[in-house]
C-alpha positions as CSV (number, residue, x, y, z in Angstrom):
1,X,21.3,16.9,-0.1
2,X,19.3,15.6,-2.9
3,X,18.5,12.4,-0.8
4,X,16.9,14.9,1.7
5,X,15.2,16.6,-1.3
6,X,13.1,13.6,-2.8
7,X,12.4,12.6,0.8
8,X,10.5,15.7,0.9
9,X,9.1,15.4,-1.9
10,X,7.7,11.9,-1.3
11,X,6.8,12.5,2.2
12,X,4.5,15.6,0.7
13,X,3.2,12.8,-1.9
14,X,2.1,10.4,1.1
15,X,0.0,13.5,3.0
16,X,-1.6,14.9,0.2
17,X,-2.8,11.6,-0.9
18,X,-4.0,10.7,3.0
19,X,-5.1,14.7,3.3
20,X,-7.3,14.0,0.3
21,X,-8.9,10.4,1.3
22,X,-9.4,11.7,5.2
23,X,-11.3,14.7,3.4
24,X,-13.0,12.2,1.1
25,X,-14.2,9.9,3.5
26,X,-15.3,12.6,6.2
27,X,-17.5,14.3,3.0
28,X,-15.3,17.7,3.0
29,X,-14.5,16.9,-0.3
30,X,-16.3,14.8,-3.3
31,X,-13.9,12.4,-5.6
32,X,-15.2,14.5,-8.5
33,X,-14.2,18.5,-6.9
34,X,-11.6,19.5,-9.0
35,X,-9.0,20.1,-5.8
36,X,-9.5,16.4,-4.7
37,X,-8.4,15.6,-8.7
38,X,-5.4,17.8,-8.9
39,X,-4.3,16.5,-5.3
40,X,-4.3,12.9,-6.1
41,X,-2.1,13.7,-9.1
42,X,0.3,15.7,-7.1
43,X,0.8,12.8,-4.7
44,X,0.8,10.2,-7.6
45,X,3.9,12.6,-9.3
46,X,5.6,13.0,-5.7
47,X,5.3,9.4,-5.0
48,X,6.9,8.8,-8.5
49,X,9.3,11.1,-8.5
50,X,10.3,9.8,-5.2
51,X,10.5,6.1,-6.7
52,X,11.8,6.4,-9.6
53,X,14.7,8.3,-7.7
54,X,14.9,5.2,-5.1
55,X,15.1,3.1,-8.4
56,X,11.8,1.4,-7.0
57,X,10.6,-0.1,-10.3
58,X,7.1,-2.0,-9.2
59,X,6.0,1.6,-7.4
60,X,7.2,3.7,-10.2
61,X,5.1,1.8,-12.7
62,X,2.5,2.0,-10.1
63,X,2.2,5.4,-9.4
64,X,2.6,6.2,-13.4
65,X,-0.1,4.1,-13.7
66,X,-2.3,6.4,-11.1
67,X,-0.6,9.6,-12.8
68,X,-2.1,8.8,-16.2
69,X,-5.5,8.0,-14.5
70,X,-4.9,11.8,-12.8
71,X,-4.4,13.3,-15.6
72,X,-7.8,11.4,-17.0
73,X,-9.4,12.6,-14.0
74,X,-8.8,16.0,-14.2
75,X,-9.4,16.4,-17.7
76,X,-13.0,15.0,-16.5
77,X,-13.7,17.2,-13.8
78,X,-12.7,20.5,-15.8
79,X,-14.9,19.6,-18.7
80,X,-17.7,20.0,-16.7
């Protein structure tokens, strides 16, 4: 059951972030909207959560990595 769970939750991590780029690239949404920001940092956390459950060491440090610059990038976007 939990196996099942943080597949979802990695699976939702690996759309959002292509969801986001497909909008990106196709100029439905700008890297600097604040939906494309919080996006990218829900799919960072999914894919981290997912990682760190899968004991995936090189991708957990990776996608904290891209979490921290999320969290950067939102903090951007909503001071404008």
């Amino acid at each position: 059951m939990l196996d099942e769970f943080f597949l979802i939750i990695g699976i939702s991590g690996v759309l959002i972030i292509a969801l986001n780029f497909i909008l990106e690239i196709s100029n439905k949404l700008e890297k600097n909207h604040k939906i494309y920001a919080i996006l990218n940092l829900y799919g960072s956390t999914a894919l981290f959560l997912y990682a760190l459950y899968g004991k995936v060491w090189l991708f957990v440090i990776l996608n904290g990595f891209l979490i921290i610059i999320g969290i950067l990038g939102i903090i951007k976007v909503f001071r404008k």
